[in-house]
N, C-alpha and C positions, 0 to 999 in steps of 0.2 A: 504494500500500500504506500508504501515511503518512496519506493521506486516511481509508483505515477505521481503523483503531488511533485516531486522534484526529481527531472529528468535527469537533469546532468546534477551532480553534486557537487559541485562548484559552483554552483548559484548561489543556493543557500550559505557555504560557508566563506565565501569572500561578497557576499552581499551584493552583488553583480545579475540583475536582472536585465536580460536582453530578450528583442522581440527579432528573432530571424536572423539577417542579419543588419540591421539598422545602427547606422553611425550615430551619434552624438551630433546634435543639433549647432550652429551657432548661436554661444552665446556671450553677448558683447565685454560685461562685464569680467567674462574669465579670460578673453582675449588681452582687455585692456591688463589686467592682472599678471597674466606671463608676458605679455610685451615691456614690464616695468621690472620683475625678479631674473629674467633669463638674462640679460644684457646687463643687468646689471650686479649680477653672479656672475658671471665670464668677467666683466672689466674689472671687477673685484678680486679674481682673480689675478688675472692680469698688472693687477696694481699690487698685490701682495707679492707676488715673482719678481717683479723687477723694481721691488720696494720704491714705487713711485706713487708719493704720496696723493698728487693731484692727480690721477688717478683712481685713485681707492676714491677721492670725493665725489669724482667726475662720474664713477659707477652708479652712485645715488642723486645726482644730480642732475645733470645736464645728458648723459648716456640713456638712465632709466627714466627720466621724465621726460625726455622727448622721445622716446619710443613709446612710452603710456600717452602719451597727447597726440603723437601721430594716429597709436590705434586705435584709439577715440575716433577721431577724427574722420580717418577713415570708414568704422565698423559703422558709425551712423551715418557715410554719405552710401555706402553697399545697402544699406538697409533703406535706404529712401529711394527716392523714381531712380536714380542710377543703379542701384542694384539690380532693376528689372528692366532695364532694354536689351531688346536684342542681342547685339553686340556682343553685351559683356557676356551675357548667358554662353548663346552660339559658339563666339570665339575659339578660336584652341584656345588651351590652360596655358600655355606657356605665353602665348602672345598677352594674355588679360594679365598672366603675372609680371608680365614683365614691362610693359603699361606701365601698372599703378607702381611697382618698385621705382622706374625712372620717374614717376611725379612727384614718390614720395620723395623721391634724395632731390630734386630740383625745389619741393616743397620747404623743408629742410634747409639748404640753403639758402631760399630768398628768407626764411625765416631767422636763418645768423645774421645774414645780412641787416635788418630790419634791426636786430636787438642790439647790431654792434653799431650801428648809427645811430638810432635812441643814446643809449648809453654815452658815444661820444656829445652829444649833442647837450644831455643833461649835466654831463661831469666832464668839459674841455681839459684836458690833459693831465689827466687820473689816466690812471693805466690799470686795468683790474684783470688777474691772471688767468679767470677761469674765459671771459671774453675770447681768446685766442682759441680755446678750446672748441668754442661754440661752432667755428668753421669746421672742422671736421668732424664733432659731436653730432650736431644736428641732422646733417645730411646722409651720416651713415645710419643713423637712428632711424633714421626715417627709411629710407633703402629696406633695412632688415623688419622692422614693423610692418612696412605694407608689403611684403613678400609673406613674411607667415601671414598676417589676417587676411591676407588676399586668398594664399594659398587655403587656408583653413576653409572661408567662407564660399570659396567655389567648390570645393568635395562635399561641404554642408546640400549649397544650390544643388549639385548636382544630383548625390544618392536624396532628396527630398525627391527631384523632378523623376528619377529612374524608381522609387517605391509607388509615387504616384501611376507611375504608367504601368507598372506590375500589376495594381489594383485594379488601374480600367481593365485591363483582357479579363 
């Protein structure tokens, strides 16, 4: 009787309920959540290896916050009318990933840009050390953010649209 109630016995005891085989949904919040610990665990490493301290800051700051702000950013414009044109659905996967990774590091960019002119603009010749960073920070942050939430949310799009089509037949 234990046998029909639970087929496989690794459901019950790792608490893993699965229907067929059905992926894990997008969901924004747990995107934005690894886009800010993953990058910022590697640079953190990173900064511990080669005991450079701006670095280890740079891991929690300006690395892991513009990769949590990019995948914001992003995971709410996929989820709005640009999520569902055409295009992006249709497209190959490599071409849509690779789309929004160059918008993201261009994104990223103008967005050092922006903060490193503000900044000079508010405080003429203050020199602040993490600013310098912001150029390379920002736009790789952004790169690696809209590559995974891109990647993520198109296997979501996709096994959503392929369970749906299994139901119609």
């Amino acid at each position: 009787m234990n046998q029909m109630k639970y087929p496989n016995q690794t459901d019950d005891v790792h608490g893993i309920k699965t229907v067929g085989s059905r992926k894990k949904a997008f969901v924004l919040w747990r995107e934005v959540v690894m886009a800010y610990v993953a990058p910022a665990i590697m640079a953190g490493i990173g900064g511990l290896v080669t005991a450079d301290r701006g670095l280890q800051i740079g891991a929690l700051t300006t690395i892991g916050g513009a990769s949590a702000f990019m995948a914001l950013m992003l995971g709410l414009l996929l989820r709005s009318r640009v999520g569902h044109m055409r295009w992006v659905i249709g497209a190959p996967h490599l071409v849509v990933l690779g789309g929004f990774a160059l918008a993201g590091s261009l994104c990223g960019l103008c967005v050092a840009w922006v903060i490193s002119g503000v900044l000079e603009l508010m405080m003429p010749g203050h020199h602040l050390a993490w600013v310098d960073r912001v150029w390379t920070d920002f736009p790789l942050s952004g790169f690696i953010a809209s590559t995974i939430v891109t990647w993520r949310w198109r296997l979501a799009v996709t096994n959503n649209f392929l369970s749906k089509r299994r139901r119609e037949k």
